[in-house]
Short mmCIF file of the C-alpha atoms (twelve columns), coordinates in Angstrom:
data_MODEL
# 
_entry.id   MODEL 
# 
loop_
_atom_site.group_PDB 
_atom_site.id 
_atom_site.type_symbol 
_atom_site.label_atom_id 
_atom_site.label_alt_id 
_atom_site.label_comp_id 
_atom_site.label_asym_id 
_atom_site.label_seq_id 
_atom_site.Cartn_x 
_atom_site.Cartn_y 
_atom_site.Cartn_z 
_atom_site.pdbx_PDB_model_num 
ATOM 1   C CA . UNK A 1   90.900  102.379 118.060 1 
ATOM 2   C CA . UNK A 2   91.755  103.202 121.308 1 
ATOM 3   C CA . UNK A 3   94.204  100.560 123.965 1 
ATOM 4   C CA . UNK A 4   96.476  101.179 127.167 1 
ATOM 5   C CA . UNK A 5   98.825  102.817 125.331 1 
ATOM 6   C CA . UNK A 6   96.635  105.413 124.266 1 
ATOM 7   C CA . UNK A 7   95.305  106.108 128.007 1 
ATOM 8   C CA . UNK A 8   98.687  106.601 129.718 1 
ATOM 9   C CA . UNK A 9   100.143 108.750 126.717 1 
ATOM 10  C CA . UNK A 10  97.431  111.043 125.735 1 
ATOM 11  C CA . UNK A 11  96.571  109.656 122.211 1 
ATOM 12  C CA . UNK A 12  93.921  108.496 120.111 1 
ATOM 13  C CA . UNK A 13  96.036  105.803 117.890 1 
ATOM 14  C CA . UNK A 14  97.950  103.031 119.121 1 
ATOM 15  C CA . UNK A 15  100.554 104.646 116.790 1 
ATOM 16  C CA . UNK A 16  104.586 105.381 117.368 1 
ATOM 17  C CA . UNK A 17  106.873 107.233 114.529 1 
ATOM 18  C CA . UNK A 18  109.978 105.737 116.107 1 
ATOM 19  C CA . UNK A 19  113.035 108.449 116.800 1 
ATOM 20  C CA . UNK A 20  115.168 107.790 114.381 1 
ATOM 21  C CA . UNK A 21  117.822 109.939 114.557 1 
ATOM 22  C CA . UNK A 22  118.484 112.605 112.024 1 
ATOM 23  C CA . UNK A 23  116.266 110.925 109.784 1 
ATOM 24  C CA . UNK A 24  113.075 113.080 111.840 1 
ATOM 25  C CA . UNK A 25  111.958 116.401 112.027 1 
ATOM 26  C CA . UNK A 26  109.614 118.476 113.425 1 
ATOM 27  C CA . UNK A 27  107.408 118.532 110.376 1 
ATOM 28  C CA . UNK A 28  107.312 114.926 110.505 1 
ATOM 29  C CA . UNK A 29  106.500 114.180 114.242 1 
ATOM 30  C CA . UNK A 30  103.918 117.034 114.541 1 
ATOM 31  C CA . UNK A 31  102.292 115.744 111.519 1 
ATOM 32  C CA . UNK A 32  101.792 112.322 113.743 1 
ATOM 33  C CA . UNK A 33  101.220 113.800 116.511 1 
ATOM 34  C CA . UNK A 34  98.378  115.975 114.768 1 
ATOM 35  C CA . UNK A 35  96.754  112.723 113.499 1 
ATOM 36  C CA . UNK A 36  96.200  111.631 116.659 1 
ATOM 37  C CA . UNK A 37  99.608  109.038 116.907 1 
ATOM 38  C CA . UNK A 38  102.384 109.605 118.466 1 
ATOM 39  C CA . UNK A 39  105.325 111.583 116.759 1 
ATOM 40  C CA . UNK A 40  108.846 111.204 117.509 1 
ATOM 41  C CA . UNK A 41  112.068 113.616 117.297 1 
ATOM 42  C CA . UNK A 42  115.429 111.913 117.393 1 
ATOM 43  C CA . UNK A 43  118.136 113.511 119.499 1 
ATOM 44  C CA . UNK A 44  120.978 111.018 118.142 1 
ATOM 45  C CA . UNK A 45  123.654 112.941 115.680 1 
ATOM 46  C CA . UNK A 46  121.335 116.208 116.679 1 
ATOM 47  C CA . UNK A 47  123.869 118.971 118.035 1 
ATOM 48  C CA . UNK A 48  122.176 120.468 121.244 1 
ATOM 49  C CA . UNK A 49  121.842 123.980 120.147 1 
ATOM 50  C CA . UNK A 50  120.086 122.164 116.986 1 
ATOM 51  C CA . UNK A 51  117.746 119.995 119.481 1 
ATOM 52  C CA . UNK A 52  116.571 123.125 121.344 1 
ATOM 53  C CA . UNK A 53  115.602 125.019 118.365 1 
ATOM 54  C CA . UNK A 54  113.725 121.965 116.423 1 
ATOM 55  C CA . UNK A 55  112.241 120.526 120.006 1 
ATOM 56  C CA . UNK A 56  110.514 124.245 120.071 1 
ATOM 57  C CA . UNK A 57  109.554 124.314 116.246 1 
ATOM 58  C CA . UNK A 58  107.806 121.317 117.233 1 
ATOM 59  C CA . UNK A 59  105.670 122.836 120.014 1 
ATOM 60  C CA . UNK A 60  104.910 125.591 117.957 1 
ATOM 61  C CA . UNK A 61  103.539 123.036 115.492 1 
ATOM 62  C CA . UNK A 62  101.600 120.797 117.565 1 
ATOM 63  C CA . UNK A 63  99.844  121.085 120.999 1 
ATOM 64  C CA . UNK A 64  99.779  116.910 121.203 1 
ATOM 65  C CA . UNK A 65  101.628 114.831 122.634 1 
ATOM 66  C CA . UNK A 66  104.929 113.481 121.079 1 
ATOM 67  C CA . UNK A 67  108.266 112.016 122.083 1 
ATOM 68  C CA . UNK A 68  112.018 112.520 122.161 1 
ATOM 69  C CA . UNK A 69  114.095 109.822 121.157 1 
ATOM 70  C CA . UNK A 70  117.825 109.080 122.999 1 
ATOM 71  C CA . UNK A 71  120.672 106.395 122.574 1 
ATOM 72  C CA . UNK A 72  121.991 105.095 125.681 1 
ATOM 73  C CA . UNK A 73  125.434 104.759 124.752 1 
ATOM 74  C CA . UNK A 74  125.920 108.101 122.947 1 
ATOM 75  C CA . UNK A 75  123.602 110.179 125.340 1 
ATOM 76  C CA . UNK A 76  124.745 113.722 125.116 1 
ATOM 77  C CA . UNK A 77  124.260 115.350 128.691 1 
ATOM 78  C CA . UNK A 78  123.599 118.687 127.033 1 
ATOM 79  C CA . UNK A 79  120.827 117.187 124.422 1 
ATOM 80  C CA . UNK A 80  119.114 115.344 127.072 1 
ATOM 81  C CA . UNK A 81  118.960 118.295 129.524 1 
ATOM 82  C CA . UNK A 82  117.454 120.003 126.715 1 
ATOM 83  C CA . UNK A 83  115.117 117.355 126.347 1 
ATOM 84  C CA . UNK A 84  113.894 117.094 130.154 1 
ATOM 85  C CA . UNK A 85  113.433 121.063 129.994 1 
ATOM 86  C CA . UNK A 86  110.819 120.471 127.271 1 
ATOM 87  C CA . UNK A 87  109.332 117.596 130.037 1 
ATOM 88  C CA . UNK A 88  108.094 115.945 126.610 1 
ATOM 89  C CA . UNK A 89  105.147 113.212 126.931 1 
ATOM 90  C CA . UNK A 90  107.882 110.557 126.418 1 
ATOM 91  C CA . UNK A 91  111.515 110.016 126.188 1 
ATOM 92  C CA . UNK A 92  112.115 107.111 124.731 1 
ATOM 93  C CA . UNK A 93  115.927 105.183 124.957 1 
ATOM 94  C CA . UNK A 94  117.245 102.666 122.616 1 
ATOM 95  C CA . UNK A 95  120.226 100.334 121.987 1 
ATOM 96  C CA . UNK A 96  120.976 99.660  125.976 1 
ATOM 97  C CA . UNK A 97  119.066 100.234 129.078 1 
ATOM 98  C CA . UNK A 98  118.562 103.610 130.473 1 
ATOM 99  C CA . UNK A 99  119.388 102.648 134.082 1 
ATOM 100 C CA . UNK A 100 119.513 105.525 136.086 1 
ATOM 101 C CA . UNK A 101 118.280 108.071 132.905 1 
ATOM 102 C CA . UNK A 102 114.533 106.486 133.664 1 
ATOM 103 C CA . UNK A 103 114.729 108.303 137.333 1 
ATOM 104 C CA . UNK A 104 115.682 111.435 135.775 1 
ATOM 105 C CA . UNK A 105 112.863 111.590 132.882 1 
ATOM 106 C CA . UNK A 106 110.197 110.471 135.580 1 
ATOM 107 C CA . UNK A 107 111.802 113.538 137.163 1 
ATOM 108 C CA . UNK A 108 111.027 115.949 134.472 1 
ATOM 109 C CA . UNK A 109 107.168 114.538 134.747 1 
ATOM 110 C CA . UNK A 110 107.968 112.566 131.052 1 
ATOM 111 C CA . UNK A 111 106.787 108.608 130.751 1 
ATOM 112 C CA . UNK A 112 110.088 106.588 129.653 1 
ATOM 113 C CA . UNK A 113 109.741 104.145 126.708 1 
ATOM 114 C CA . UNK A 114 112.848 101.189 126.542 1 
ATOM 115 C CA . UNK A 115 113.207 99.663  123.265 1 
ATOM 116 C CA . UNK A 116 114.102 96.387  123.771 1 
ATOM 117 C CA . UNK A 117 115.475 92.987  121.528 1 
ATOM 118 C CA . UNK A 118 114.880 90.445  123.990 1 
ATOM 119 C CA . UNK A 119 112.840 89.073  126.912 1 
ATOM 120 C CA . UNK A 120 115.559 89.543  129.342 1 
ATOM 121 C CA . UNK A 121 115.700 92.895  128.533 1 
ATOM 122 C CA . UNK A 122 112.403 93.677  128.429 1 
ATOM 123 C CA . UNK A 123 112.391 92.209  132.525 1 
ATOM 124 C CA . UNK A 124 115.393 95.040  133.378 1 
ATOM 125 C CA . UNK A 125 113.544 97.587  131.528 1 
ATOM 126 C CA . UNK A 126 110.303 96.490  133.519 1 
ATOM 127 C CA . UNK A 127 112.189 96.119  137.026 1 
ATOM 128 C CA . UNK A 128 113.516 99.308  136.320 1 
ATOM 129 C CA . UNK A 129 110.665 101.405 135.892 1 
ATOM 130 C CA . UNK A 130 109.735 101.782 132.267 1 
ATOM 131 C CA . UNK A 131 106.771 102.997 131.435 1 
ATOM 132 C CA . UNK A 132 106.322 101.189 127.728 1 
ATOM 133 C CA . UNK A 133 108.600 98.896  126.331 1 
ATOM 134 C CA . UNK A 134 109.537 98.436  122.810 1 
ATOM 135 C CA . UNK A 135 109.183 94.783  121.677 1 
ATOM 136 C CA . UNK A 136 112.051 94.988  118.387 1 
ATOM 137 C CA . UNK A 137 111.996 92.063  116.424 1 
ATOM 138 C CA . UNK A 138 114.613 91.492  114.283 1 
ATOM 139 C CA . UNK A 139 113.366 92.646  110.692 1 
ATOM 140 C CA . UNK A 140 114.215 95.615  112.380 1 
ATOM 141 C CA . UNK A 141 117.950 95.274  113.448 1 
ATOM 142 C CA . UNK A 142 118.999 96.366  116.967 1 
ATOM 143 C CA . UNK A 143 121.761 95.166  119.061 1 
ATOM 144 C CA . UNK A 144 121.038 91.769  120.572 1 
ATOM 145 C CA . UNK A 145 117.927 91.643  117.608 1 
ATOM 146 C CA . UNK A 146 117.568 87.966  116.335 1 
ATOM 147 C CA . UNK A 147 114.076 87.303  117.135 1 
ATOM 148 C CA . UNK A 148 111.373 88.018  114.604 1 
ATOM 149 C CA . UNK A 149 108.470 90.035  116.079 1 
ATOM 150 C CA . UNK A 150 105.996 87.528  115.832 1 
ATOM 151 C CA . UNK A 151 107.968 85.239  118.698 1 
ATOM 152 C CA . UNK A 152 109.562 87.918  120.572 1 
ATOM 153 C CA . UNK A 153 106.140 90.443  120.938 1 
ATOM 154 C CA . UNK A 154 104.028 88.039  122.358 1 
ATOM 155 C CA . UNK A 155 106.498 86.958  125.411 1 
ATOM 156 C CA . UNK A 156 107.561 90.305  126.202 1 
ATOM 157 C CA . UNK A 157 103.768 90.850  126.365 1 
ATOM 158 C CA . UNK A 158 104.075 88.116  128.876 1 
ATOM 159 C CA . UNK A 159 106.937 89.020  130.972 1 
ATOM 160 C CA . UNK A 160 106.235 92.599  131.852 1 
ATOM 161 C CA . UNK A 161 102.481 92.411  132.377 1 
ATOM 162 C CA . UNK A 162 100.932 94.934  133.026 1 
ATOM 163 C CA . UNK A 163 103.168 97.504  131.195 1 
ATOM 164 C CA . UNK A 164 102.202 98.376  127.666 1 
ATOM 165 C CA . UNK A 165 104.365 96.971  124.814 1 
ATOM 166 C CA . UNK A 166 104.614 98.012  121.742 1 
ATOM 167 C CA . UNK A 167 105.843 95.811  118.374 1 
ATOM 168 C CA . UNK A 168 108.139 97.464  116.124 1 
ATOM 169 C CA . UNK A 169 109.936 95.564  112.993 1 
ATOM 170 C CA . UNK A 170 108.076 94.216  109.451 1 
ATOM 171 C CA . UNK A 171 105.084 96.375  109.971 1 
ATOM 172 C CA . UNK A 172 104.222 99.111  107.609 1 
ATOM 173 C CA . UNK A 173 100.723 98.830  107.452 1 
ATOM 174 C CA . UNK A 174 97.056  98.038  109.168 1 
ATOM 175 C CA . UNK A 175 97.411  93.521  108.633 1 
ATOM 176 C CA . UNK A 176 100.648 94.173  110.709 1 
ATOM 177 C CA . UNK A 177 99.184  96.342  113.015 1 
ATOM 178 C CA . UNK A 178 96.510  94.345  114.096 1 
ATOM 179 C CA . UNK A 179 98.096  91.362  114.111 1 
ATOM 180 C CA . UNK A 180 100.329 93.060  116.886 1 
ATOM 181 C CA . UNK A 181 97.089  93.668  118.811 1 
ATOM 182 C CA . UNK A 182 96.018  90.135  118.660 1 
ATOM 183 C CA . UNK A 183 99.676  89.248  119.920 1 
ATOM 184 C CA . UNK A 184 98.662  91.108  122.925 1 
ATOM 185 C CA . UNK A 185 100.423 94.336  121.967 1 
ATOM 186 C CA . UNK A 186 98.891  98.084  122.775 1 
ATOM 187 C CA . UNK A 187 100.485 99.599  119.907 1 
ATOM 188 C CA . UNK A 188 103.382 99.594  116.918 1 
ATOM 189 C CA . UNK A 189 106.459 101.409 117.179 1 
ATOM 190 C CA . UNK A 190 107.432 102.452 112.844 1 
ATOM 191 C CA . UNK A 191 110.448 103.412 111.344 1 
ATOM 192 C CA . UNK A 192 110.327 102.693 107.149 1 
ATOM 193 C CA . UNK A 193 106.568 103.829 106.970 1 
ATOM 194 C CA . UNK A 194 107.328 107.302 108.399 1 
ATOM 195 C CA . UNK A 195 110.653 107.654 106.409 1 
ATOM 196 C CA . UNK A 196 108.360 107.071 103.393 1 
ATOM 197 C CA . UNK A 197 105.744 110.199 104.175 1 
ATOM 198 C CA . UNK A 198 105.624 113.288 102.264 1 
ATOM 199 C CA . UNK A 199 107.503 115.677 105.888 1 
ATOM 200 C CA . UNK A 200 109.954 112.976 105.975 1 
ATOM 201 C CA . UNK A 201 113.365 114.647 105.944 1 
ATOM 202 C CA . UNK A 202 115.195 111.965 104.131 1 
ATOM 203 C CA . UNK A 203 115.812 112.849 99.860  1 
ATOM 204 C CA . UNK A 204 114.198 111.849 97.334  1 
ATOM 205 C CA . UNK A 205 116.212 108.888 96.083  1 
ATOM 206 C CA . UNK A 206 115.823 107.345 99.742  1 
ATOM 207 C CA . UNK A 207 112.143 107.628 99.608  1 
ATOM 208 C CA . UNK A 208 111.967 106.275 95.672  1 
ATOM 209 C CA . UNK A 209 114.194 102.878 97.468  1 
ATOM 210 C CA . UNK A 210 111.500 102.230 100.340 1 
ATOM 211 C CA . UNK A 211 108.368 102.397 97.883  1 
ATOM 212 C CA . UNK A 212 110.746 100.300 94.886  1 
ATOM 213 C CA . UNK A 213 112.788 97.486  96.443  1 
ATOM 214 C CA . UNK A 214 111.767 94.495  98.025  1 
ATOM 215 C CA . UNK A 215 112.228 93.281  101.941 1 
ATOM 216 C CA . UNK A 216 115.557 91.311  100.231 1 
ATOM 217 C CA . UNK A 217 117.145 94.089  99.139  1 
ATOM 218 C CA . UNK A 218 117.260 95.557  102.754 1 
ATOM 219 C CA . UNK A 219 120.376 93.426  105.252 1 
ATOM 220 C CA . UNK A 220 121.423 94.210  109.058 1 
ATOM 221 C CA . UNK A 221 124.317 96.143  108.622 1 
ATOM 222 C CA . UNK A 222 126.473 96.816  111.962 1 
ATOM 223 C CA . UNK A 223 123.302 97.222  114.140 1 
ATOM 224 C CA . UNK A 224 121.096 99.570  111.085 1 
ATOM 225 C CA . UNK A 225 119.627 98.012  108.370 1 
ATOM 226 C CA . UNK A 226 120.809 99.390  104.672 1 
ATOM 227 C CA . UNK A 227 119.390 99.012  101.129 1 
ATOM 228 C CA . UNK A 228 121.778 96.330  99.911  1 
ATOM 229 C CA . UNK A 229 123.802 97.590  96.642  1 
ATOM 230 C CA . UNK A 230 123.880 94.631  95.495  1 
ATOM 231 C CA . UNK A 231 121.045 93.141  93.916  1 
ATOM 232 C CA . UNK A 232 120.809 89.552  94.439  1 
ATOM 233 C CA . UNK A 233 123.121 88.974  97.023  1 
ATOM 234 C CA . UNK A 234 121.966 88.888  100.759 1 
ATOM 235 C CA . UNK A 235 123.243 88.705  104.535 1 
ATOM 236 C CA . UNK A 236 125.888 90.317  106.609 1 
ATOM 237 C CA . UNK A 237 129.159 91.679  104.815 1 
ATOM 238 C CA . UNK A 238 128.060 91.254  101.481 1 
ATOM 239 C CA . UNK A 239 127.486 95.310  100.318 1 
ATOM 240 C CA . UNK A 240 130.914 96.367  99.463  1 
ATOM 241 C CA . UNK A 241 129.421 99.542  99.102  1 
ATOM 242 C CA . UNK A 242 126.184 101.489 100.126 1 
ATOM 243 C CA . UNK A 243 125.559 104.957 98.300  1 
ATOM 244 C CA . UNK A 244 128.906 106.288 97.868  1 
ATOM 245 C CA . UNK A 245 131.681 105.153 99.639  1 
ATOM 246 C CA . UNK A 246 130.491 104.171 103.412 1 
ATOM 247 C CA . UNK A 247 131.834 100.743 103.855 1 
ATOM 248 C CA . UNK A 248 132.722 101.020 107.049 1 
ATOM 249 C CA . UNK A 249 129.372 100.716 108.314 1 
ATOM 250 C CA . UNK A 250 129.154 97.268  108.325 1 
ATOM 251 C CA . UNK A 251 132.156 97.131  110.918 1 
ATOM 252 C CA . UNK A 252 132.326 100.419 112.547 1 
ATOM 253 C CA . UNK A 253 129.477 102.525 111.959 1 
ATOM 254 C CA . UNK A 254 131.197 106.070 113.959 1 
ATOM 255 C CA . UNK A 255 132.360 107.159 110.304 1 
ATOM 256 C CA . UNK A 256 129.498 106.903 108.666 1 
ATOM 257 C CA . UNK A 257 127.309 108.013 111.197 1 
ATOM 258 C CA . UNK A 258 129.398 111.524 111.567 1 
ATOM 259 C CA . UNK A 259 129.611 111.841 107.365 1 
ATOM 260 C CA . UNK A 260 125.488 111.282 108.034 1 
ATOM 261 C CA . UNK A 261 125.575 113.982 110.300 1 
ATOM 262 C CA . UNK A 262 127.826 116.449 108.168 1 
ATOM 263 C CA . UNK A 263 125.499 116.017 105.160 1 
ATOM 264 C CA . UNK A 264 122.055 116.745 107.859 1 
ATOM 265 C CA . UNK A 265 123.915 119.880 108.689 1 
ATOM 266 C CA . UNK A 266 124.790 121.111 105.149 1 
ATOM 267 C CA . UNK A 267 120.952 120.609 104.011 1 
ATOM 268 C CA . UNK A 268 122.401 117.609 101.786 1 
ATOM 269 C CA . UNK A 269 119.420 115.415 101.905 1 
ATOM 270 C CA . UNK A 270 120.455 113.199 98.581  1 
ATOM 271 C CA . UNK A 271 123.651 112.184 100.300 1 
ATOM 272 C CA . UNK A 272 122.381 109.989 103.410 1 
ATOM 273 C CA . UNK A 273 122.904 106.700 103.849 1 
ATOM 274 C CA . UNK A 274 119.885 104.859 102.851 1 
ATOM 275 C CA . UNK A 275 118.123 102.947 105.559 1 
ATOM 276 C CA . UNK A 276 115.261 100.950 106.142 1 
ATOM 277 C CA . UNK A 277 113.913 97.668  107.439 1 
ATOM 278 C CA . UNK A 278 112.173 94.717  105.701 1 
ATOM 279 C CA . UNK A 279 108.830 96.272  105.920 1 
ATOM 280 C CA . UNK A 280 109.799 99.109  102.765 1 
ATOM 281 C CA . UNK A 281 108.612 95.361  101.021 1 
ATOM 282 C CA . UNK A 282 105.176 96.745  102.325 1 
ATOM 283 C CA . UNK A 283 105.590 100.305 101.298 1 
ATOM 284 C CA . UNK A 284 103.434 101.176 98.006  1 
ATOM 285 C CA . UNK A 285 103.689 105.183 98.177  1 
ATOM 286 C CA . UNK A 286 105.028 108.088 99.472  1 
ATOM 287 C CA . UNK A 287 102.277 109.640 101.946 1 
ATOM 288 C CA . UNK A 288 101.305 112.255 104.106 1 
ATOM 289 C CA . UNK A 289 102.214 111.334 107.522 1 
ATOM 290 C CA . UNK A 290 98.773  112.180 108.710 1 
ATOM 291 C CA . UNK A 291 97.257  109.832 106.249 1 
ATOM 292 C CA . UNK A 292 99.198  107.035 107.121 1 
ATOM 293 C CA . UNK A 293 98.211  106.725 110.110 1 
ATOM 294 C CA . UNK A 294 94.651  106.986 109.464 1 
ATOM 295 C CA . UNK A 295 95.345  104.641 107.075 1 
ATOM 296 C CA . UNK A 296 96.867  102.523 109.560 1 
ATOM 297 C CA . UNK A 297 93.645  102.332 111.925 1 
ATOM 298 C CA . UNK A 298 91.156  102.155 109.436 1 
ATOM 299 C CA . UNK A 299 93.142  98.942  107.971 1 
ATOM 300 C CA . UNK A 300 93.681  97.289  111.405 1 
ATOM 301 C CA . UNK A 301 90.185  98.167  112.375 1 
ATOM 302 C CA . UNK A 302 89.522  95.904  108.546 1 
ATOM 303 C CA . UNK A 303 91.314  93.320  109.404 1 
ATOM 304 C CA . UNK A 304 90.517  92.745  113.254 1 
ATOM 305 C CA . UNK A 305 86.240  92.916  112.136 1 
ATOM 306 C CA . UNK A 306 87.384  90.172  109.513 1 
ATOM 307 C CA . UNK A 307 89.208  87.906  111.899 1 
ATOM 308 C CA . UNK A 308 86.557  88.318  114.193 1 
ATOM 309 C CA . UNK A 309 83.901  87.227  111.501 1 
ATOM 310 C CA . UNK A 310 85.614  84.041  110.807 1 
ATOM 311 C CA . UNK A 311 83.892  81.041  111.143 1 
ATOM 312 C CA . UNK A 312 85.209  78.783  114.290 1 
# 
């Protein structure tokens, strides 16, 4: 299965492990990348001198293609000229619009992907040379993120014509996948899929959450989306509590997002905050990362031969 995307990047899978922060590694987004997708490294909450070493490890692991996530309004100057000295096949920005970054990465000889949560946004990103856009729907949380992917995919598809999108939010498997496609999309962008694959870095008792609770259990908190620790209560403000004592999330997520970091750092896996979207609802298993995206193809490639078979 082969689109635009896959042309202009290098790939053979209209596939995207999205960058999510500390939550990747270099085991994970080589494993992607190996597969034939594209595999992500988040420089968020990574200290530079970290991002160096780990954005080698991961050319030593994989010769493909893969990408380096950044957030616009934390961008560290250091971690990002890290990343352009790498000149990886993508840089990808999130949470605001790169602006003048996208001058600097086409600079380095790297394609810039703009995740986006609107239509207007998706226009600046377009007008100001992205290469891909992200289309985030709001399953997936996101600053500005109220629109469910299956409205806002299809006109972002619209308004930036030509330029690849991608749809990212409630898809964790091939049936979301393809219907993406058919919304005019050239790939998905996946966060709770990859979190749930065997070279995930997350612990175990994250991983046990995304393949155990439903999409209900999951609620937006601040602009991330958090397993809700309380059963049977849903929308904003209503966790008191997320694993231990992190609160503050839900108004000011700095704290949490440093005591995230700390725990990274120390090798405390156990202790993260757990997050995921509404698609761990879809989530069955813990996987290979590899195998999920083969899995991935070979479902969409199922489901666009039966849509096509249907009787008109």
């Amino acid at each position: 299965m082969r689109s635009t995307l896959c042309d202009l990047v290098g790939i053979d899978a209209p596939v995207v492990q999205a960058g999510m922060s500390i939550f990747t590694s270099p085991a994970l987004a080589a494993a992607v990348s190996d597969a034939g997708a594209l595999g992500s490294l988040g420089a968020w909450n990574r200290p530079p001198d970290q991002l160096r070493r780990e954005l080698a490890e991961l050319r030593e692991l994989t010769d493909r293609p893969f990408a380096v996530n950044h957030v616009v309004p934390d961008v560290n100057a250091e971690a990002l000229a890290a990343t352009l000295e790498r000149a990886p096949a993508v840089v990808s920005f999130a949470l605001d619009h790169a602006g003048d970054l996208i001058q600097r990465v086409h600079d380095a000889g790297s394609l810039v992907m703009q995740q986006v949560n609107t239509v207007q946004q998706a226009q600046r990103a377009a007008e100001g040379g992205a290469d891909i856009i992200v289309a985030q729907g709001g399953e997936a949380g996101g600053y500005g993120g109220s629109v469910s992917t299956l409205a806002l995919v299809p006109q972002v598809v619209d308004a930036v014509h030509p330029i690849p999108v991608l749809a990212a939010g409630g898809i964790a498997d091939g049936r979301g996948m393809a219907a993406a496609m058919l919304l005019g999309a050239a790939g998905v962008n996946l966060g709770s899929r990859f979190l749930a694959s065997a070279e995930s870095p997350v612990g175990e008792r994250w991983k046990r959450a995304l393949i155990t609770r439903p999409s209900e259990d999951w609620l937006q908190a601040g602009f991330i989306n958090v397993l809700n620790p309380n059963p049977g209560t849903v929308g904003y403000r209503t966790a008191s509590t997320t694993w231990g004592t992190r609160a503050s999330v839900l108004t000011d997520p700095t704290p949490a997002l440093t005591e995230l970091s700390e725990a990274d750092a120390a090798g405390d896996r156990e202790d993260l905050l757990v997050v995921g979207g509404q698609s761990a609802g879809l989530i069955r298993d813990v996987q290979p990362a590899g195998e999920i995206v083969r899995a991935l193809v070979a479902e969409a490639r199922d489901a666009l031969a039966a849509a096509a078979g249907l009787e008109l």
